[in-house]
VEXDREN-2710 file (C-alpha; in Angstrom, 1 decimal):
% VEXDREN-2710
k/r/px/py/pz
1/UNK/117.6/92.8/86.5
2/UNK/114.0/94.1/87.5
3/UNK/113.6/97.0/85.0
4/UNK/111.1/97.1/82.3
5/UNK/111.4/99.4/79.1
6/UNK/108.3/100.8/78.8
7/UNK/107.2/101.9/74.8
8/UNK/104.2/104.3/74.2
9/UNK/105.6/105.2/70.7
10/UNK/104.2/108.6/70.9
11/UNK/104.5/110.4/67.3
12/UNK/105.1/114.1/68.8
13/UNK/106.2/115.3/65.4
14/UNK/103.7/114.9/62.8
15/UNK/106.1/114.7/59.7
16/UNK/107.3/111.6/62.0
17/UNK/105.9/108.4/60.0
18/UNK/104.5/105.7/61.9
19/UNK/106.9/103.2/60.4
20/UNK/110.1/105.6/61.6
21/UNK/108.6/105.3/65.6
22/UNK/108.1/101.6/64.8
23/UNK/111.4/100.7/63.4
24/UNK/113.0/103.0/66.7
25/UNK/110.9/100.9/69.3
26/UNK/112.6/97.9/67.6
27/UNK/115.9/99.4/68.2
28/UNK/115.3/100.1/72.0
29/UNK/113.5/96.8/72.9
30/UNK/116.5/94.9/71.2
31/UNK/119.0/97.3/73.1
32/UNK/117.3/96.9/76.1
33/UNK/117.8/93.2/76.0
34/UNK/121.4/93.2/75.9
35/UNK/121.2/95.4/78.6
36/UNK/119.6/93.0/80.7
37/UNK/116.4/94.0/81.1
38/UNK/113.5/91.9/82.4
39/UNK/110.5/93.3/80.7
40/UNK/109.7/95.0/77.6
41/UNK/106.6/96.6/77.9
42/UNK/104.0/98.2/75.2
43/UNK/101.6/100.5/75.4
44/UNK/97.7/100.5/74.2
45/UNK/95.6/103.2/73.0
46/UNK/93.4/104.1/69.5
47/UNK/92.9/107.1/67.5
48/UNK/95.0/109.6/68.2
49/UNK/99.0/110.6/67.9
50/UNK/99.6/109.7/72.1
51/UNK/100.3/106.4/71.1
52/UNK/100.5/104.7/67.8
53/UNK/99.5/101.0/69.3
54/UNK/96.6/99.7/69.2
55/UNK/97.4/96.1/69.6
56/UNK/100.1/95.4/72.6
57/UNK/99.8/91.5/71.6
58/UNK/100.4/92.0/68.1
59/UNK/103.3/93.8/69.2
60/UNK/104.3/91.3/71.3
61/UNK/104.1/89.0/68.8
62/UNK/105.9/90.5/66.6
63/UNK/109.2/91.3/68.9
64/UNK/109.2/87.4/69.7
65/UNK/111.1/86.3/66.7
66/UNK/113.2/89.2/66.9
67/UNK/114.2/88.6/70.7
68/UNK/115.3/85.8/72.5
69/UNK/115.5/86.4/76.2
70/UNK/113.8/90.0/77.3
71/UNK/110.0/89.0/78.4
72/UNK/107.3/90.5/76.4
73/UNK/104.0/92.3/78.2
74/UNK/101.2/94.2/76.8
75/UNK/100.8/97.6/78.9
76/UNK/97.9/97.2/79.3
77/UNK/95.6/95.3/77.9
78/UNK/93.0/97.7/78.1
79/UNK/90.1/94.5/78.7
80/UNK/86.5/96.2/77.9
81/UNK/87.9/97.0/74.4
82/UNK/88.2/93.4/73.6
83/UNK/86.6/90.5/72.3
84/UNK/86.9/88.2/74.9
85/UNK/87.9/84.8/73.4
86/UNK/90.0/86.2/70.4
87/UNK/91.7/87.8/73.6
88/UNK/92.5/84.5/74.9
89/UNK/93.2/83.0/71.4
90/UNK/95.8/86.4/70.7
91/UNK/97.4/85.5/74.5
92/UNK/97.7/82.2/73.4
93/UNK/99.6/82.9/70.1
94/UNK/102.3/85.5/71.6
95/UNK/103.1/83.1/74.6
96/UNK/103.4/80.4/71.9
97/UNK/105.7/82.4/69.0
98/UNK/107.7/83.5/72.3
99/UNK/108.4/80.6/73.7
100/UNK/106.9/81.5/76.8
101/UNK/108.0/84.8/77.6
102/UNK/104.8/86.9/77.8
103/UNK/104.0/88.7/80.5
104/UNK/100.6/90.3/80.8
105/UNK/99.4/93.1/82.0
106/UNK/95.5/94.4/82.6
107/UNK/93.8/97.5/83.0
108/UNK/90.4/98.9/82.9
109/UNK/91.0/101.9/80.7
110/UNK/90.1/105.6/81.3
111/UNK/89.5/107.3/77.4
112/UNK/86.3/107.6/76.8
113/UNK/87.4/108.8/73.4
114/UNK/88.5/105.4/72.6
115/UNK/85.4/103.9/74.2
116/UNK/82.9/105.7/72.6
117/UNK/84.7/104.4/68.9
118/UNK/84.4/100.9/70.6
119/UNK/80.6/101.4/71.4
120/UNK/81.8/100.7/75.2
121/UNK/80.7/102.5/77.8
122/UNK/82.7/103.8/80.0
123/UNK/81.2/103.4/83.2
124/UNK/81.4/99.6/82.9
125/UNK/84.7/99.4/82.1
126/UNK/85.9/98.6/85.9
127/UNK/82.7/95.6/86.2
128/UNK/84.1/94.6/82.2
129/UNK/87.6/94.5/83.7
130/UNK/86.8/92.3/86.3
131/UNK/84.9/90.1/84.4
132/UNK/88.0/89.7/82.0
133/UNK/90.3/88.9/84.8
134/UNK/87.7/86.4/85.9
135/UNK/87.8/85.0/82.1
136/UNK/91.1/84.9/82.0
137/UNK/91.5/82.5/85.4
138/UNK/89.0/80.2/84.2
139/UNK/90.5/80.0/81.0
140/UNK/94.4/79.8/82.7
141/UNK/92.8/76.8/84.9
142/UNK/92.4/74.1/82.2
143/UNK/89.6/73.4/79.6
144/UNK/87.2/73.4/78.7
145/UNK/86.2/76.5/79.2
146/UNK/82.9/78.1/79.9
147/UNK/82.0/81.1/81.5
148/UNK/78.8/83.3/82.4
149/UNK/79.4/86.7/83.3
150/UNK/77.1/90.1/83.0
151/UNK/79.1/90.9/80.0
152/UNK/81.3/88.2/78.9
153/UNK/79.7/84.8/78.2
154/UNK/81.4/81.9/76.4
155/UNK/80.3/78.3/76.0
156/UNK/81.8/75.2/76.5
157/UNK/85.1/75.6/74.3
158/UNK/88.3/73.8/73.4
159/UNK/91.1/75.7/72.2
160/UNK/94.2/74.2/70.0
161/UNK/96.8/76.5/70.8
162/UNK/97.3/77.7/74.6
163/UNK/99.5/79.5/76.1
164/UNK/102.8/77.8/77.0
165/UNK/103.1/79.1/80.3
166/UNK/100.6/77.8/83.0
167/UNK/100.3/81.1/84.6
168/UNK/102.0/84.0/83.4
169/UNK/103.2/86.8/85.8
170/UNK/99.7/89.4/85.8
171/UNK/100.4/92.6/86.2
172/UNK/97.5/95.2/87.4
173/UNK/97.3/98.8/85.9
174/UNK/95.9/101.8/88.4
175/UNK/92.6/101.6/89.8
176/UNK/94.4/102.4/93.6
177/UNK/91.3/104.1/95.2
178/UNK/89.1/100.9/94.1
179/UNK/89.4/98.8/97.5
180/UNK/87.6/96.3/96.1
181/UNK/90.0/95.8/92.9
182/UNK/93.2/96.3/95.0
183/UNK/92.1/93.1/96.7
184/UNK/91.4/90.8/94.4
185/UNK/95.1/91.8/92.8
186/UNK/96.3/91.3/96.2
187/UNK/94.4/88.0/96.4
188/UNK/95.2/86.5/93.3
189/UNK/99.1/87.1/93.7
190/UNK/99.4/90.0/90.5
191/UNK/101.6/92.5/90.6
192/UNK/100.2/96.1/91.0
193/UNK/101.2/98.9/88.3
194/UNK/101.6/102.2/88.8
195/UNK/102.7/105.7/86.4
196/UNK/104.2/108.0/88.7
197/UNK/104.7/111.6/86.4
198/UNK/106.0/114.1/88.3
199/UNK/104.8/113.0/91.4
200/UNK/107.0/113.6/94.4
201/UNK/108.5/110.4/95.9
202/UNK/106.2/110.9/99.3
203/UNK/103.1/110.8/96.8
204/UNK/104.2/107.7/95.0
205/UNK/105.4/106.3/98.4
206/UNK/101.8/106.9/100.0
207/UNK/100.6/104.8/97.2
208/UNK/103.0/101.9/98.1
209/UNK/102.0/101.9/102.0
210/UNK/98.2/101.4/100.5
211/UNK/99.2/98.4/98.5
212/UNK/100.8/97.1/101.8
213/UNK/98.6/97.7/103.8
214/UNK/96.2/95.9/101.4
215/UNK/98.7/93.1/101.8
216/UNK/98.1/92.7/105.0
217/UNK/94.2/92.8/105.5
218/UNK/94.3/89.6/103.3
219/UNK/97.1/87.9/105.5
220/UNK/100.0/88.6/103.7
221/UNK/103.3/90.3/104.8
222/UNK/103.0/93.6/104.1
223/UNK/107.1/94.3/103.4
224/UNK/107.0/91.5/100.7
225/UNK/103.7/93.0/98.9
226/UNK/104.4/93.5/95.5
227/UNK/104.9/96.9/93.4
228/UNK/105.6/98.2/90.3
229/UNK/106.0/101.6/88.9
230/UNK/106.9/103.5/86.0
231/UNK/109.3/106.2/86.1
232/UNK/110.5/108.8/83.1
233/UNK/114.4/108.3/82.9
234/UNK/117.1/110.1/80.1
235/UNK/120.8/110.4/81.3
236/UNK/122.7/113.4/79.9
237/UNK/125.8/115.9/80.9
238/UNK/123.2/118.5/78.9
239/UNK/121.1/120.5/81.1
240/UNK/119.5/121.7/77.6
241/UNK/119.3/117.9/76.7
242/UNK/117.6/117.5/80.1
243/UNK/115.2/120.3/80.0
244/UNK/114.2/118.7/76.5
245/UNK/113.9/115.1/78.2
246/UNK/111.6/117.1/80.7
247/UNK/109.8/118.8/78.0
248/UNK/108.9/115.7/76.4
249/UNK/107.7/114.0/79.4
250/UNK/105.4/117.0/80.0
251/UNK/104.0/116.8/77.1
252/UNK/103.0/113.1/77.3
253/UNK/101.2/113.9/80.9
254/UNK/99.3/117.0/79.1
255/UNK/97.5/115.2/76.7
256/UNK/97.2/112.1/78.7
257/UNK/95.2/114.5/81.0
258/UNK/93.6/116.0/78.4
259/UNK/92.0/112.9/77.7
260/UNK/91.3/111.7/80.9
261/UNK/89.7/115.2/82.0
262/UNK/87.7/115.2/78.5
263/UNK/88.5/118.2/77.7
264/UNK/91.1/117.3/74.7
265/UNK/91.1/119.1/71.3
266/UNK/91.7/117.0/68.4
267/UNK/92.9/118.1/64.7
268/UNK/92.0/114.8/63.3
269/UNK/93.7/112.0/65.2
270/UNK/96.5/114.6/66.6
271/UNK/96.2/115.7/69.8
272/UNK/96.6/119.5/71.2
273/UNK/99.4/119.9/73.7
274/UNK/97.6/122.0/76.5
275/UNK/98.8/122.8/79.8
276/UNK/97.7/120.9/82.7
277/UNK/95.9/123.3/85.7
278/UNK/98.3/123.6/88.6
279/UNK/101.7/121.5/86.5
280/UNK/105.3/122.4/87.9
281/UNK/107.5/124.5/86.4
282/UNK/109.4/122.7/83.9
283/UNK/112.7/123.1/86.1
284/UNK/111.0/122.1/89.2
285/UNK/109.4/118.6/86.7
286/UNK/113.5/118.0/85.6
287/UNK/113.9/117.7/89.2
288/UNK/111.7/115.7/90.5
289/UNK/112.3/112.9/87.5
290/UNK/115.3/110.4/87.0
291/UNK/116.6/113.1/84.6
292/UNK/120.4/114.4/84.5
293/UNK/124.4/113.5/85.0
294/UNK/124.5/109.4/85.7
295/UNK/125.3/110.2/89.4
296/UNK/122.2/112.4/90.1
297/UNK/120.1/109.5/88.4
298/UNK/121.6/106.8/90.3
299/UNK/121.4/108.7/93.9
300/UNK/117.5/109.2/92.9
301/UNK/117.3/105.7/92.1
302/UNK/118.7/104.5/95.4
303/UNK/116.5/106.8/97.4
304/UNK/113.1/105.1/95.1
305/UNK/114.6/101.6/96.0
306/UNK/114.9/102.2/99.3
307/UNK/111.8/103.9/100.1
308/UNK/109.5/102.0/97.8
309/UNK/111.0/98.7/97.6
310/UNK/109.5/97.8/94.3
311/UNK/109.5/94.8/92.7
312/UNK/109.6/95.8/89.0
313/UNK/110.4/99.5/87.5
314/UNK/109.2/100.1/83.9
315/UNK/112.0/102.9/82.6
316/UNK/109.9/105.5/80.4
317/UNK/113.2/106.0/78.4
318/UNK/112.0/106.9/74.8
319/UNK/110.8/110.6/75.6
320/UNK/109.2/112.2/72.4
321/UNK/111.0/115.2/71.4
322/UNK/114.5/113.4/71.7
323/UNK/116.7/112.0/69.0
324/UNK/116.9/108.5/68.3
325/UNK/120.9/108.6/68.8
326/UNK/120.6/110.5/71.8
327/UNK/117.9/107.9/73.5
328/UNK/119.8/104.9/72.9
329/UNK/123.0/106.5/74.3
330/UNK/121.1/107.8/77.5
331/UNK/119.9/103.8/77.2
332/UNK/123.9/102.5/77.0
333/UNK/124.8/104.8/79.7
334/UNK/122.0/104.2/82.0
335/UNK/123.3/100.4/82.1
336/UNK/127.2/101.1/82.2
337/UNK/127.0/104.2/84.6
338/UNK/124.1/104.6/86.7
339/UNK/123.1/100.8/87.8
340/UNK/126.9/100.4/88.1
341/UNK/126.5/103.5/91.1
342/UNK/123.3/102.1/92.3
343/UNK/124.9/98.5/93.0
344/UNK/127.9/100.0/95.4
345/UNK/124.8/101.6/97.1
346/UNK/122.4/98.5/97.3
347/UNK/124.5/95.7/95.9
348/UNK/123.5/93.6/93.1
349/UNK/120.4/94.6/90.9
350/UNK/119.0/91.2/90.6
351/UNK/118.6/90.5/94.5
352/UNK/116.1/93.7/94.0
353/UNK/112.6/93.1/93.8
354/UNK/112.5/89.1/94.0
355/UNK/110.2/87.7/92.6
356/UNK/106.5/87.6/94.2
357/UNK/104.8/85.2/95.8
358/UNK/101.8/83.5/93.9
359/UNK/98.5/83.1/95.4
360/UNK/98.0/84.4/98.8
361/UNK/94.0/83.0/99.5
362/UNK/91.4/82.3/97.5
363/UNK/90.3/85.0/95.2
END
């Protein structure tokens, strides 16, 4: 099955310890693998209450011995932040301890909040993130390994532990208007990653003709380009339930954006909630989402398959806001009611979104 769950362990509720939104991650990775899911998925990002992981590999890491089958992918590595070789040595270590079942995924970052604590600037993240990626080839290729970048430079080096894997599946974060990034992912055979919000399906869908279209200017077949993209779910008879789920998914994009547009207020690390300029009502944001009864979730699903044609959906299932019983029973019935609907519709899950090809030219 080619769903991801995707963790961003959000502490909403600051009488919430960080130990509590740890021990309920656990719970929904290790449900999510007896669902049958491909990917788990975890979020990075410092200092503040949006998300209370700094270190997607350590995570990683430290799932591996307490899964067995469910991949394991950082999302995102966010690559200016890093130390380049202890990067490599860290990739190294999960794939290892996991026996080779991480996934990774990249991206160039967008808080200048957190850069700024780095002593990164952000205005070389995107040339930083490149750079990485280029690393990160070289160092996949064989050793040793040497490399002479603007930013990143690394002599001649032997390393003891490598990844298992030769190539783990690469996954791309954002960076869609960046012509130049979209075809080097398109080039080097990753997958590109997408967060959709609220966005209306003809938005997200404009974004998937782009990444064919890419496709093609490099040669490829545009209908088989790869895409992947994230998408809040909760499944609940409740319309109060669902108007939570919707609340909580709000409140994620508000101070997401407040970062992004830099105007977030802080109360230490804690984050103020403030409306975004222009945001939907919150009826017309329960709409638009994979929010509701199992068979309004699985007729959205079938419309997003059949228009986007993805090739992996990460499921945003653990919305902040809702209880921990109530997020692994929308989890339960997500895999015994809706994919059961969206099969009679498209037949079986795993024919959708094959795996990609590798390597379509030389990047």
């Amino acid at each position: 099955m080619h769903f991801g769950l995707f963790s961003l362990m959000t502490q909403r509720d600051k009488a919430k310890p960080a130990r509590q939104v740890y021990a309920e991650m656990v719970e929904h990775v290790k449900l999510a693998e007896q669902m049958g899911f491909e990917i788990a998925w975890f979020a990075e990002h410092h200092f503040s209450n949006y998300c209370l992981c700094p270190s997607p590999l350590a995570m990683c890491t430290y799932m591996a011995p307490q899964t067995s089958r469910i991949k394991l992918g950082p999302a995102v590595i966010v690559a200016p932040l890093y130390e380049p070789v202890r990067m490599l040595e860290d990739i190294a270590v999960a794939d290892t301890v996991s026996d080779g079942r991480l996934v990774l995924g990249f991206g160039s970052g967008y808080q200048e909040y957190e850069f700024h604590k780095f002593g990164v600037d952000l205005k070389n993240s995107r040339a930083m993130f490149l750079e990485t990626l280029d690393l990160v080839e070289a160092y996949l290729a064989g050793e040793p390994l040497s490399y002479q970048g603007q930013y990143i430079k690394v002599p001649e080096t032997y390393f003891r532990v490598r990844p298992l894997q030769k190539r783990p599946d690469i996954y791309v974060a954002g960076l869609m208007n960046d012509p130049l990034t979209q075809t080097r992912i398109a080039k080097s055979g990753y997958v590109p990653f997408f967060t959709t919000g609220w966005n209306l399906l003809e938005v997200i869908k404009q974004t998937r003709d782009k990444v064919a279209a890419t496709y093609a200017e490099i040669g490829g077949d545009p209908a088989a380009a790869p895409f992947a993209f994230q998408q809040y779910m909760f499944i609940t008879d409740d319309k109060a339930d669902a108007m939570k789920a919707a609340d909580g998914a709000r409140y994620i994009r508000r101070i997401a954006m407040s970062m992004r547009g830099k105007y977030g207020e802080l109360e230490g690390s804690f984050l103020k909630e403030i409306a975004v300029p222009d945001e939907p009502p919150i009826e017309e944001i329960t709409r638009r989402m994979i929010i509701g009864d199992p068979e309004r979730c699985a007729e959205k699903l079938v419309k997003e398959f059949d228009a986007l044609r993805p090739t992996h959906v990460s499921c945003f299932l653990a919305i902040p806001g809702i209880e921990q019983k109530k997020i692994l029973r929308s989890m339960e019935r997500l895999a015994s009611e809706v994919f059961p609907l969206v099969e009679k519709k498209l037949g079986p899950l795993s024919r959708l979104g094959a795996p990609v090809p590798r390597r379509q030219t030389a990047a």
